[in-house]
C-alpha positions as CSV (number, residue, x, y, z in Angstrom):
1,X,-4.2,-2.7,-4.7
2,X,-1.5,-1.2,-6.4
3,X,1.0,1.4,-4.4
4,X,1.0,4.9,-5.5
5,X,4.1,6.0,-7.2
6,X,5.1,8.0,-4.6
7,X,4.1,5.1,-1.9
8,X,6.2,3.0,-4.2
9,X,9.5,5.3,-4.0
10,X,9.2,6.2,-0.3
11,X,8.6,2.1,0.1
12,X,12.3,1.6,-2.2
13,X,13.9,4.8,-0.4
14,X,13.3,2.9,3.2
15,X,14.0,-0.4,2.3
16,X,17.2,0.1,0.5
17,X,18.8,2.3,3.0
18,X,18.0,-0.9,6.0
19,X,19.0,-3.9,3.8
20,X,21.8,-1.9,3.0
21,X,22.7,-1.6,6.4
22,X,21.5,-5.0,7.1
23,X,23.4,-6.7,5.1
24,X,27.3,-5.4,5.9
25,X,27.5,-7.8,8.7
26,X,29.4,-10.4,6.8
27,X,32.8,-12.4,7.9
28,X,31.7,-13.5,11.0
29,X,32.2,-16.8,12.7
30,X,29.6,-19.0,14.6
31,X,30.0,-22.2,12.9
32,X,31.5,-24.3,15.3
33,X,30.3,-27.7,13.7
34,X,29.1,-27.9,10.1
35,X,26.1,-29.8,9.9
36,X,25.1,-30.3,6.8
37,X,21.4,-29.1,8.1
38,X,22.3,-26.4,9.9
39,X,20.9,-23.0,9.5
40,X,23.8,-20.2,10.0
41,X,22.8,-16.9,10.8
42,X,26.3,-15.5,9.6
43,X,28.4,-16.7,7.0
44,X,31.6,-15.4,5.2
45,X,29.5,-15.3,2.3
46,X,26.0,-13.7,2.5
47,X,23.0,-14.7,0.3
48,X,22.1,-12.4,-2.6
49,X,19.4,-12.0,-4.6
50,X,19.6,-11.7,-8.0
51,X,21.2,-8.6,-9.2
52,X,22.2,-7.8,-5.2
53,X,20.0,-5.4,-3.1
54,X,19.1,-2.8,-5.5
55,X,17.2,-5.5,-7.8
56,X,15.9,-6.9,-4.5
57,X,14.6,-4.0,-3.3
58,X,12.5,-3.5,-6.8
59,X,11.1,-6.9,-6.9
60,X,10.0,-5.7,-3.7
61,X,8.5,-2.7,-4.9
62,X,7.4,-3.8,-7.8
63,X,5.5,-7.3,-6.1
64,X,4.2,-5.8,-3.0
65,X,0.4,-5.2,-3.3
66,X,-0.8,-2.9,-0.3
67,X,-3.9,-5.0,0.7
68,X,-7.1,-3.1,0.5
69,X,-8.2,-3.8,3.8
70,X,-5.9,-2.3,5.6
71,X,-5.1,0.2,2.8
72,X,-9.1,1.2,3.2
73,X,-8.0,1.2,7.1
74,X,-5.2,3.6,6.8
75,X,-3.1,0.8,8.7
76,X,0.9,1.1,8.0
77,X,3.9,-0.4,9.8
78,X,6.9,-2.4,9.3
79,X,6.6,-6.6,9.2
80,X,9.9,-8.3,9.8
81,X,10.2,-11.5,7.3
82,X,12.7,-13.8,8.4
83,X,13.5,-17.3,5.9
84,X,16.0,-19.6,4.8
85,X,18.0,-19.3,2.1
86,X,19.0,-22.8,1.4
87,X,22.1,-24.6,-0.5
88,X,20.0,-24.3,-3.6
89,X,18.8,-20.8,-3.3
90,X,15.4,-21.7,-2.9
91,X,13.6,-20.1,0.1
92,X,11.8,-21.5,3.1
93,X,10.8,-21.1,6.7
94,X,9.2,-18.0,5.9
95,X,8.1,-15.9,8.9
96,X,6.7,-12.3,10.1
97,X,9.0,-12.2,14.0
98,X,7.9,-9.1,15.9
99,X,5.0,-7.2,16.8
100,X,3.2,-6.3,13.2
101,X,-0.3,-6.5,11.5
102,X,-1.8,-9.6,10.2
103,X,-3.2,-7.9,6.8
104,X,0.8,-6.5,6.1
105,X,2.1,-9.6,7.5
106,X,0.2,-11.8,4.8
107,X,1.5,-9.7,1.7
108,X,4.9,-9.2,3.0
109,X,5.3,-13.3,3.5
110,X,3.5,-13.7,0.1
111,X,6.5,-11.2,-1.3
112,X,9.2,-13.4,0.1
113,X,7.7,-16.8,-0.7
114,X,7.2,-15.9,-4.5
115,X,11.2,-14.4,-4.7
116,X,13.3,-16.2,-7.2
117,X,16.2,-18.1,-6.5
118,X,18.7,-16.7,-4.8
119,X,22.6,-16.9,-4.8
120,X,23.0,-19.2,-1.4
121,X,25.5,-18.5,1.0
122,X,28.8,-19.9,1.9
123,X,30.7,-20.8,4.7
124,X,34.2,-22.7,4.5
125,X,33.3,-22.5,0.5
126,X,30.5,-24.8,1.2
127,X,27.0,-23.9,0.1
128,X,25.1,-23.5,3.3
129,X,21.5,-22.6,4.9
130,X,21.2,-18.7,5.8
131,X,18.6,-17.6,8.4
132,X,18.1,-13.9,6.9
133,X,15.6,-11.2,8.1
134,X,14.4,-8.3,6.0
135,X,11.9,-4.9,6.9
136,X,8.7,-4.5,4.8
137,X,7.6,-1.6,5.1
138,X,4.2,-0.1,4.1
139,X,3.4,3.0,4.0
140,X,0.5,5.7,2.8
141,X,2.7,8.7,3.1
142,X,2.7,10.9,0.2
């Protein structure tokens, strides 16, 4: 089922305003060896999607399908996706973490799973895999 307009705005509003925040944390340090496997969870140089998080956050809009189930249900919430960006900029590992609903969880990993590349991220101007984490959020508010 397709969000409403309104559904689909409030859905933008919130999910700009936390990868925005999300995503400042850059220029940290935790590698202390570089494995050419490992997965960093900071970098110097974050992931982006395409056209940075304004285009993210309308693929996002624009993709997510509120599932009728839980849409007929009245069921909202947040689901937590976390996946790897790899050195390509392909995605993997892609997970709902936290406490959220199975019928959201499904659409929101569907979301992130059918993303396009990505720009990957770099550490020590090496291409490197990025754990990153982003809110869904679905809403019926009006």
């Amino acid at each position: 089922m397709k969000l409403s307009i309104q559904t689909n705005v409030l859905l933008k509003l919130a999910f700009t305003l936390v990868m925005a925040l999300t995503c400042t944390a850059s220029k940290a340090q935790n590698a202390t060896k570089d494995s050419s496997n490992t997965v960093f969870s900071t970098v110097e140089i974050l992931p982006e999607f395409p056209g940075g998080v304004p285009a993210f956050s309308q693929y996002i809009a624009k993709t997510l399908r509120y599932p009728k189930e839980a849409y007929d249900k009245k069921i909202e919430g947040r689901v937590n996706i976390t996946f790897v960006v790899e050195k390509d900029g392909s995605i993997s590992a892609v997970r709902p973490t936290g406490k959220y609903d199975p019928l959201l969880a499904d659409e929101a990993v569907r979301v992130i799973m059918s993303s396009p590349q990505w720009k990957p991220g770099m550490q020590k101007n090496k291409f490197v895999r990025v754990q990153y984490t982003v809110p869904i959020i679905f809403s019926l508010k009006k």
